[in-house]
C-alpha positions as a LaTeX table, in Angstrom:
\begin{tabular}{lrrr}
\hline
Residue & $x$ (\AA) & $y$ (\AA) & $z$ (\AA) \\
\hline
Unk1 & 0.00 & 0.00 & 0.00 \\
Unk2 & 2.85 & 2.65 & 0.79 \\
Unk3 & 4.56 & 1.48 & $-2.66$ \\
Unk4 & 0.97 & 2.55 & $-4.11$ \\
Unk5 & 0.37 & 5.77 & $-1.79$ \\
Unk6 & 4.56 & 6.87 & $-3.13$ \\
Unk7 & 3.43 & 6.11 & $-6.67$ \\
Unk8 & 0.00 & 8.06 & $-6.44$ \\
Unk9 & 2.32 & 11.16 & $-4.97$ \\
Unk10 & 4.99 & 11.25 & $-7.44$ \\
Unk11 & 1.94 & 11.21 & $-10.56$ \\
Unk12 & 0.75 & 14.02 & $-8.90$ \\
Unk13 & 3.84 & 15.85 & $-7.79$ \\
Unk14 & 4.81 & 15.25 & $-11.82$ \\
Unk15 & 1.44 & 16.30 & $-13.17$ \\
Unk16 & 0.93 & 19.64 & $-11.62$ \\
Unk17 & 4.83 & 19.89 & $-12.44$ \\
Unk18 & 4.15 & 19.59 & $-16.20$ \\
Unk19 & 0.80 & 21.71 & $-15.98$ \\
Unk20 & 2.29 & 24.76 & $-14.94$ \\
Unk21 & 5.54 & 24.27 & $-16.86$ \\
Unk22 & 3.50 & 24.10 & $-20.17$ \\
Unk23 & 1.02 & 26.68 & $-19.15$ \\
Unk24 & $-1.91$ & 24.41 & $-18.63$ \\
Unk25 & $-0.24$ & 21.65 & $-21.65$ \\
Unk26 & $-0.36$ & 24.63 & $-24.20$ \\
Unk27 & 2.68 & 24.35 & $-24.84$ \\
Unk28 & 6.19 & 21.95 & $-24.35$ \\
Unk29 & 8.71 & 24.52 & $-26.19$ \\
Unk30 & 10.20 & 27.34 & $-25.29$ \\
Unk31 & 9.02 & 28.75 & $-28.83$ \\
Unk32 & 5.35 & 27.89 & $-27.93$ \\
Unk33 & 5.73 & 29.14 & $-24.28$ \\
Unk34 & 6.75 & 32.51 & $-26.05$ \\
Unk35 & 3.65 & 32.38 & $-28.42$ \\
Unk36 & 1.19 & 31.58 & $-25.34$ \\
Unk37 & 2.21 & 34.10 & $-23.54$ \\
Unk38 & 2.29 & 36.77 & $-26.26$ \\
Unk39 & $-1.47$ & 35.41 & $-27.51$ \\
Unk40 & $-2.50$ & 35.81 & $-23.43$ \\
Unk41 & $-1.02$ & 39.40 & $-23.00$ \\
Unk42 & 0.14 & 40.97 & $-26.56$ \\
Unk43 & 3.40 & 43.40 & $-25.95$ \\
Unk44 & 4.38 & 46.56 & $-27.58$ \\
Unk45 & 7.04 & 46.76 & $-30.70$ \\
Unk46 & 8.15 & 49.88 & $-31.10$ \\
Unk47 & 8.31 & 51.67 & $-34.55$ \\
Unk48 & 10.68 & 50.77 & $-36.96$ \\
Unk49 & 12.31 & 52.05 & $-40.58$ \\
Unk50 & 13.36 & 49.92 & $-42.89$ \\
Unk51 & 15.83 & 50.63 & $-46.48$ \\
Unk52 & 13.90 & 48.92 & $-49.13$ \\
Unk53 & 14.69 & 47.40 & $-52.26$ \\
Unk54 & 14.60 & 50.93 & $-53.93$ \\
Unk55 & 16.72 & 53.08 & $-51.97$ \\
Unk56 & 13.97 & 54.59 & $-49.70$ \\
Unk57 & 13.16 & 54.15 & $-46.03$ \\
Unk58 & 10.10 & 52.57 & $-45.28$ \\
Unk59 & 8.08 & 52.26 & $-41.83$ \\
Unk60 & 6.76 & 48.68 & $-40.11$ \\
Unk61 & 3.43 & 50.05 & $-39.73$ \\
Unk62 & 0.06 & 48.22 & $-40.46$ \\
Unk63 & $-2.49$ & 50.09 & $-42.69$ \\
Unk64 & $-5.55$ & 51.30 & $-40.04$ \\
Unk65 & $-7.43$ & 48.44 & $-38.64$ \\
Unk66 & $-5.18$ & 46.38 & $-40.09$ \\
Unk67 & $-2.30$ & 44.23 & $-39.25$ \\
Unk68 & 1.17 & 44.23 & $-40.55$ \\
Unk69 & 2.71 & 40.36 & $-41.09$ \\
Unk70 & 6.03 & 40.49 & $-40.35$ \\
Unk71 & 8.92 & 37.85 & $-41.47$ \\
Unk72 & 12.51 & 38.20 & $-40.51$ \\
Unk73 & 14.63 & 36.85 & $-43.26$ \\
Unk74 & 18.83 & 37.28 & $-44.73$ \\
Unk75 & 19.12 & 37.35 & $-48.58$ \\
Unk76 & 22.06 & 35.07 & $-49.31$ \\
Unk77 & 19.72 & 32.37 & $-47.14$ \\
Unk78 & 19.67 & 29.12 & $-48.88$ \\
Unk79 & 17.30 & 27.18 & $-46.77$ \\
Unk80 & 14.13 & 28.44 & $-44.96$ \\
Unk81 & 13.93 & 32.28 & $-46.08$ \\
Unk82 & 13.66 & 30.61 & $-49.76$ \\
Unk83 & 10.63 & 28.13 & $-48.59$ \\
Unk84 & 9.19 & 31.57 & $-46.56$ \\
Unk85 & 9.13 & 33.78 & $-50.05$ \\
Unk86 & 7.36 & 30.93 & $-51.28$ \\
Unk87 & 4.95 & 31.06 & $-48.53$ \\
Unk88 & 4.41 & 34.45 & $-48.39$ \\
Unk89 & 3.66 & 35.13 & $-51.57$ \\
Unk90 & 1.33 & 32.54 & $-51.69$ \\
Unk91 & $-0.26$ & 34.19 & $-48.27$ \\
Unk92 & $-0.06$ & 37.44 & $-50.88$ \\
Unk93 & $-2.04$ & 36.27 & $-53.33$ \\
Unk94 & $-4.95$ & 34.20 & $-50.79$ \\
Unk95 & $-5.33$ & 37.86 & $-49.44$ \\
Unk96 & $-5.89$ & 39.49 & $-52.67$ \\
Unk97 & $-7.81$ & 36.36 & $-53.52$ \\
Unk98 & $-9.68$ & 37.02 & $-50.51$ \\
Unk99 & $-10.63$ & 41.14 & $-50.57$ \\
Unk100 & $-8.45$ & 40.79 & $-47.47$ \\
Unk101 & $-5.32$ & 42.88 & $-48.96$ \\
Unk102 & $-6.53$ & 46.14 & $-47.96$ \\
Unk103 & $-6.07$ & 44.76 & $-43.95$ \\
Unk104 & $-2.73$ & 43.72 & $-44.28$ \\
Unk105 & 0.94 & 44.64 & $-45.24$ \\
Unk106 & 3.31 & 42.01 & $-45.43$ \\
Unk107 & 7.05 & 42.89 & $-44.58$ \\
Unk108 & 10.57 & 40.49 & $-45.20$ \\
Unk109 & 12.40 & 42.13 & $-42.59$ \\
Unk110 & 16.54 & 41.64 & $-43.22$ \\
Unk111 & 18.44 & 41.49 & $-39.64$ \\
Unk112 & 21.71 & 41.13 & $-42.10$ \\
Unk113 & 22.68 & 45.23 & $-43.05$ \\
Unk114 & 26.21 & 44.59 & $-43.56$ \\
Unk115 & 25.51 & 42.67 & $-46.71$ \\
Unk116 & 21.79 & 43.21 & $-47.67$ \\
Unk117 & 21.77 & 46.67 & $-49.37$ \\
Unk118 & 19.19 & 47.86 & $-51.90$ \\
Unk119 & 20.93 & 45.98 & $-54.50$ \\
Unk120 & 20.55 & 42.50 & $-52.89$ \\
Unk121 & 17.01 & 43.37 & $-51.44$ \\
Unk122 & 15.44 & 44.24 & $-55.62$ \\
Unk123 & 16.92 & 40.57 & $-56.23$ \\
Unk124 & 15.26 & 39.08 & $-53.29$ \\
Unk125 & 12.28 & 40.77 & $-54.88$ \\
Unk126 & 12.70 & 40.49 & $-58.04$ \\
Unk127 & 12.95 & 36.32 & $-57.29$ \\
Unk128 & 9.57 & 37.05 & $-55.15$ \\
Unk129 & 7.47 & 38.87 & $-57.29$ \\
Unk130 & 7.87 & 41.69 & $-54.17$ \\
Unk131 & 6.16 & 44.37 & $-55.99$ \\
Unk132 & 6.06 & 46.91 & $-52.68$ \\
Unk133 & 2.20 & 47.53 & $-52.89$ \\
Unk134 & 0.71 & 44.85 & $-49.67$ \\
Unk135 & 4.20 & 43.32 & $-49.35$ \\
Unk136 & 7.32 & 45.03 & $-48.79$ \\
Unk137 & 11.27 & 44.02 & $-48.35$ \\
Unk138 & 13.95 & 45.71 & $-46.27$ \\
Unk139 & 16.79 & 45.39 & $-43.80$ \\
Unk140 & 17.18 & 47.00 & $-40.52$ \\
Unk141 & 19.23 & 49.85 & $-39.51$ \\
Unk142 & 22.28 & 48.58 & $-37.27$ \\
Unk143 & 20.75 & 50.85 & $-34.85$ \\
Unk144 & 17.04 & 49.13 & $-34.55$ \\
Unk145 & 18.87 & 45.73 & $-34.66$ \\
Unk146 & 18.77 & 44.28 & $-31.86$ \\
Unk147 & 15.99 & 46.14 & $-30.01$ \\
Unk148 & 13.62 & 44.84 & $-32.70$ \\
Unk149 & 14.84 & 41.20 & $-32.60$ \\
Unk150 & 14.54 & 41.26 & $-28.89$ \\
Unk151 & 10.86 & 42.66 & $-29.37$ \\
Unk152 & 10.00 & 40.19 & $-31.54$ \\
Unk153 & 11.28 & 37.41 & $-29.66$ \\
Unk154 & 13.95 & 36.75 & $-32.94$ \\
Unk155 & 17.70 & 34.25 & $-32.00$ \\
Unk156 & 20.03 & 35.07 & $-34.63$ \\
Unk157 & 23.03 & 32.92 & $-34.44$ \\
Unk158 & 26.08 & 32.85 & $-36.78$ \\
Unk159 & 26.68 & 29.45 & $-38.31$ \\
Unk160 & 30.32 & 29.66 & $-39.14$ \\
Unk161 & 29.49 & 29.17 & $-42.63$ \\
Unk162 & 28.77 & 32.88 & $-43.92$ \\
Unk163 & 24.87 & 32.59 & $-42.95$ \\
Unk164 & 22.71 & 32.23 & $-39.75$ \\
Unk165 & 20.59 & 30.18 & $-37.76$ \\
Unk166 & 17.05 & 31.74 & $-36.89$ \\
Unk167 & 13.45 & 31.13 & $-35.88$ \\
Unk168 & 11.70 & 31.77 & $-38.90$ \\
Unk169 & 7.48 & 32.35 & $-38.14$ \\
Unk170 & 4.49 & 35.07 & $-39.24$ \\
Unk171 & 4.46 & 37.64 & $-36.95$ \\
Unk172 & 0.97 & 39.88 & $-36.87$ \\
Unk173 & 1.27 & 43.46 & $-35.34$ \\
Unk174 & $-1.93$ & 45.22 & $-34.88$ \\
Unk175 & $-2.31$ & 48.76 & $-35.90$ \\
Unk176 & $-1.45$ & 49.57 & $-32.56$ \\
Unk177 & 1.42 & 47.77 & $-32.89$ \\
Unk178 & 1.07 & 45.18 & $-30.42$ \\
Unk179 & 2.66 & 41.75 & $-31.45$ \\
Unk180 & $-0.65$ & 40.11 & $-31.41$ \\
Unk181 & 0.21 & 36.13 & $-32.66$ \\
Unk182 & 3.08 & 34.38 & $-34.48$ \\
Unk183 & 2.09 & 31.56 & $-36.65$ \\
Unk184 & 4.42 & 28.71 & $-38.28$ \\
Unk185 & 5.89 & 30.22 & $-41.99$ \\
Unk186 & 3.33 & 27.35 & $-43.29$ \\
Unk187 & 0.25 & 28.64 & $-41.25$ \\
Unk188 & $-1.25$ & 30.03 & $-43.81$ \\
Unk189 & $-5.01$ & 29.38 & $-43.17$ \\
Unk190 & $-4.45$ & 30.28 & $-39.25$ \\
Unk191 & $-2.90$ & 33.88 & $-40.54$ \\
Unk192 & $-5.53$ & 34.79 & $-42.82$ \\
Unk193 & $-8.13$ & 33.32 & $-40.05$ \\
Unk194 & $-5.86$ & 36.04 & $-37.79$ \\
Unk195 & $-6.65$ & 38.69 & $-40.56$ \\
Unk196 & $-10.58$ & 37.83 & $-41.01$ \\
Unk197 & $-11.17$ & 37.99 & $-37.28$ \\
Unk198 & $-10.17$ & 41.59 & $-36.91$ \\
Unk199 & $-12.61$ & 43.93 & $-35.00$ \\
\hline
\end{tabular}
């Protein structure tokens, strides 16, 4: 019976354990902690301007009412900033597809200035069909770096090898520019479900 009794308290001891270490089982990463937690209490990203593909400095705004869809990519990326162009400009074209492209802006955000100019960012758009009307491309100023990745929750980590590791994810700022939800690069259904549902 005590063998029983010890068994019983450990199940328990390790339940309520896991329950409040995955908020209530929502979530067993750190990355879905991070979206729990920014879906339960949405914090603040402060404004930010961008060099696009053409020379000219843009703002990370979304349109009124709206919500801007932010990605955070490097151009020289072989891997998953190629598979997220694909993905966002399919999420481009279900918006326009959709009458939803007046409520959104869609923004490739570079963290890499050193080597993604205006030159590099037209090819990245060029590739992309980028065409600067709902979605735009840019990098950020050395000076917004890393007070914008930190915002937005972004780990940029040097790979050795010329190019970096990151988390790669759709991430929807409100008009009011609260980070409202981040959704998986192939989300696309939950983001435009996240654009539909606006107030």
């Amino acid at each position: 019976m005590r063998q029983f009794l010890t068994a019983v308290a450990i199940a328990v001891i390790g339940t309520t354990t896991l329950w409040y270490a995955t908020d209530g089982i929502r979530a067993v990463t750190t990355e879905g902690a991070r979206r729990v937690q920014i879906a339960d209490s949405p914090p603040a990203v402060s404004s930010a301007r961008l060099l696009d593909n053409t020379g000219e400095t843009i703002n990370l705004v979304a349109p009124a009412g709206g919500v801007a869809l932010v990605e955070f990519i490097y151009t020289t990326c072989p891997t998953v900033c190629v598979s997220a162009g694909i993905l966002f400009s399919q999420l481009r074209d279900r918006l326009t597809e959709e009458g939803l492209d007046s409520r959104a802006r869609l923004f490739s955000v570079s963290f890499d200035p050193e080597r993604d100019g205006p030159q590099a960012l037209a090819a990245y758009a060029d590739i992309h069909g980028i065409d600067g009307r709902i979605w735009k491309v840019g990098v950020l100023r050395n000076a917004d770096l890393p007070r914008i990745l930190s915002e937005f929750g972004i780990t940029v980590i040097d790979d050795n090898f010329g190019g970096y590791e990151h988390n790669a994810a759709v991430h929807v700022v409100d008009s009011n520019r609260r980070l409202i939800g981040i959704h998986d690069i192939d989300e696309i259904p939950g983001v435009i479900a996240a654009v539909r549902g606006l107030k």
